[in-house]
C-alpha positions as CSV (number, residue, x, y, z in Angstrom):
1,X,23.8,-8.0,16.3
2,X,21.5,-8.1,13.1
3,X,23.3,-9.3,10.3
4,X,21.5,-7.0,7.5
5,X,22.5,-4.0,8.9
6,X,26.4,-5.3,8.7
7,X,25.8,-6.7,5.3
8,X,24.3,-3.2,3.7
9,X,27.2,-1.6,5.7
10,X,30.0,-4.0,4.1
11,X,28.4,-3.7,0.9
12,X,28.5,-0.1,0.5
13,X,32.1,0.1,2.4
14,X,33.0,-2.6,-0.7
15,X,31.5,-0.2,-3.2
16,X,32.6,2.8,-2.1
17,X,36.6,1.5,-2.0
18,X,36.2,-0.9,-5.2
19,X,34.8,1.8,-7.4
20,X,38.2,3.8,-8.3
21,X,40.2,0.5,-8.5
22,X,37.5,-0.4,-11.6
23,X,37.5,3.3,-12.2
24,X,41.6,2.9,-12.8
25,X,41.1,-0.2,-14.5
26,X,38.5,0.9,-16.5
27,X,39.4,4.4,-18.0
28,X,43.0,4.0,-17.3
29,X,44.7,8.0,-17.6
30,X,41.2,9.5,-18.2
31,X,40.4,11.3,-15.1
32,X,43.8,10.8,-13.5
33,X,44.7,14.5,-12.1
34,X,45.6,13.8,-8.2
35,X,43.6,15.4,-5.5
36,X,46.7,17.2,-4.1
37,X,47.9,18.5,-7.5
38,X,51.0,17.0,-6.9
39,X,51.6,19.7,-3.7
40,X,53.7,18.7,-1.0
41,X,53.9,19.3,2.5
42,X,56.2,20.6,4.9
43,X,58.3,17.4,5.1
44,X,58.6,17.7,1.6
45,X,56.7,14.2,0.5
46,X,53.5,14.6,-2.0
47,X,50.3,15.4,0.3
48,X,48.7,12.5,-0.5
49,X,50.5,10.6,-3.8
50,X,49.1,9.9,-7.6
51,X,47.3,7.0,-6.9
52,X,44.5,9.7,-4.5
53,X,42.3,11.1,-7.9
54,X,39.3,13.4,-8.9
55,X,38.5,10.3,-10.9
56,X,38.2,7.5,-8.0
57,X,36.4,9.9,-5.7
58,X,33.8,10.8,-8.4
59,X,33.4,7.5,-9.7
60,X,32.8,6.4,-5.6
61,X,30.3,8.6,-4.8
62,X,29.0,7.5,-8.7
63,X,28.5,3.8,-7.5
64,X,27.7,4.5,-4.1
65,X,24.8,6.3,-4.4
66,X,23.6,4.0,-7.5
67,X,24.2,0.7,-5.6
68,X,22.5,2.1,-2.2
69,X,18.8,1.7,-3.1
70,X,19.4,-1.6,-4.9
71,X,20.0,-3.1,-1.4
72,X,17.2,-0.8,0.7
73,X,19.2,1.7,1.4
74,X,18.3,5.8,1.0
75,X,20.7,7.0,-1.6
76,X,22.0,10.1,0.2
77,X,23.3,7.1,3.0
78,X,25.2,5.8,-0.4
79,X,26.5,9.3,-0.6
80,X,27.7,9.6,2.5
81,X,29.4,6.3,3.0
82,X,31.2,7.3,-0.2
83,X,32.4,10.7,0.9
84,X,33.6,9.0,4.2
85,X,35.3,6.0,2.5
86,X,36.9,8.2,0.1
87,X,37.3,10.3,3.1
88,X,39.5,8.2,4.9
89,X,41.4,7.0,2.5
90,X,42.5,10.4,2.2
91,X,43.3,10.0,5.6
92,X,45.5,6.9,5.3
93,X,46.9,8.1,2.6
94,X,48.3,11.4,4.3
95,X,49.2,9.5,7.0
96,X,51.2,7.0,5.2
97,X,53.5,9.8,3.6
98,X,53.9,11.6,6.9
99,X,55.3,7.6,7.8
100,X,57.6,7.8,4.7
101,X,56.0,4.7,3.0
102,X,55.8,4.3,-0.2
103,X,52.9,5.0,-2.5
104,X,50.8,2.2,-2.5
105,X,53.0,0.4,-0.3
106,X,51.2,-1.9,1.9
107,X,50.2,-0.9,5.5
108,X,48.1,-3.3,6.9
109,X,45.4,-1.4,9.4
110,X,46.6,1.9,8.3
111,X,45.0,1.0,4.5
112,X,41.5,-0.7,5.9
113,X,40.3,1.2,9.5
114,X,40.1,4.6,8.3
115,X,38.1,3.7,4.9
116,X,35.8,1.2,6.7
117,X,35.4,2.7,9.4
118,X,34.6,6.3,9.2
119,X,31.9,5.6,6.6
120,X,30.3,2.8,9.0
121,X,30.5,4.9,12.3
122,X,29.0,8.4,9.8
123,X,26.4,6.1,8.5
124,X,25.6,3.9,11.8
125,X,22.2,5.2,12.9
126,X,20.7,5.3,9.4
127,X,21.7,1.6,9.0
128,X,20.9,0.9,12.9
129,X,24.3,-0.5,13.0
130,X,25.6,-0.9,16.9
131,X,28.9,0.1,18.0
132,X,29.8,-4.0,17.6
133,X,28.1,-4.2,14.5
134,X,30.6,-1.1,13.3
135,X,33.8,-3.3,15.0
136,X,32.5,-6.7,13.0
137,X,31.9,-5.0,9.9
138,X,35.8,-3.3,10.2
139,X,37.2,-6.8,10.6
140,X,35.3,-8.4,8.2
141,X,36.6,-5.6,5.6
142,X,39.7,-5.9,6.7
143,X,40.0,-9.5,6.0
144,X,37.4,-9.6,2.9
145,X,39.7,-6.5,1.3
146,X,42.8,-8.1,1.7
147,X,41.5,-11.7,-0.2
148,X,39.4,-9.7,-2.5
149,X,42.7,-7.7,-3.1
150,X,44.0,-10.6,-3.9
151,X,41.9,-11.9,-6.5
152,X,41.6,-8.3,-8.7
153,X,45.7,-8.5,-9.1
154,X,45.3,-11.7,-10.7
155,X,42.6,-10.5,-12.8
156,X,44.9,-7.7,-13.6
157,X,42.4,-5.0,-12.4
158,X,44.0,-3.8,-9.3
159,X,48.1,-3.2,-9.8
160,X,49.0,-4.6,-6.5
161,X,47.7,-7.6,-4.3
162,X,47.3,-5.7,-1.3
């Protein structure tokens, strides 16, 4: 276990998930149009729900990429953690509808795995990550989201504190 590796791994995961919660908070309707255009699937619940945006994938792949070489990281690893984050938040997010819980409704594990981990396992040999490295790094989000989570709802950036 190296703990650089982790670190550049968390940071990015951080970045890539924080940047359309600033992006929101930031630009508030401007960019706003869902990524499933409001369709809905065959249970008849939204694919994905409002809060899933052109905006917050854009402005993740935005910060991502900028924020990668700043801590030695290539900028197309940036890119790619992004697209996996934003990836699997997708993920979680169709999941949770298929589940019947509400948008934005808290899920604990089904919110934090899929959008820490994806990006870490996609991007694991170009941060020489281990498989345990991966698993920390997941916990550590996990618990680091849900505190950091926290803290932007009583700054009034982020709408909800989880």
């Amino acid at each position: 276990m190296s703990i650089a590796p982790i670190a550049q791994g968390l940071i990015l995961v951080f970045v890539a998930n924080g940047a359309p919660i600033l992006a929101r908070w930031a630009f508030g309707l401007w960019g706003n149009a869902p990524l499933d255009f409001h369709a809905r699937f065959a249970d008849g619940a939204r694919l994905l729900g409002s809060s899933k945006t052109f905006r917050g994938v854009i402005a993740s792949l935005i910060a991502t990429t900028l924020v990668a070489p700043l801590i030695g990281v290539d900028w197309r690893v940036g890119a790619l953690a992004a697209a996996a984050a934003m990836a699997g938040d997708i993920l979680s997010s169709f999941i949770k509808r298929r589940l019947q819980l509400p948008a934005q409704g808290m899920a604990p594990g089904i919110d934090q795995a899929p959008e820490s981990l994806l990006p870490l396992i996609v991007c694991k040999s170009a941060l020489g990550l281990s498989l345990t490295d991966v698993l920390i790094a997941t916990l550590i989000f996990w618990i680091g989201g849900l505190l950091l989570s926290r803290a932007l709802f009583t700054l009034k950036i982020r709408e909800r504190p989880y």
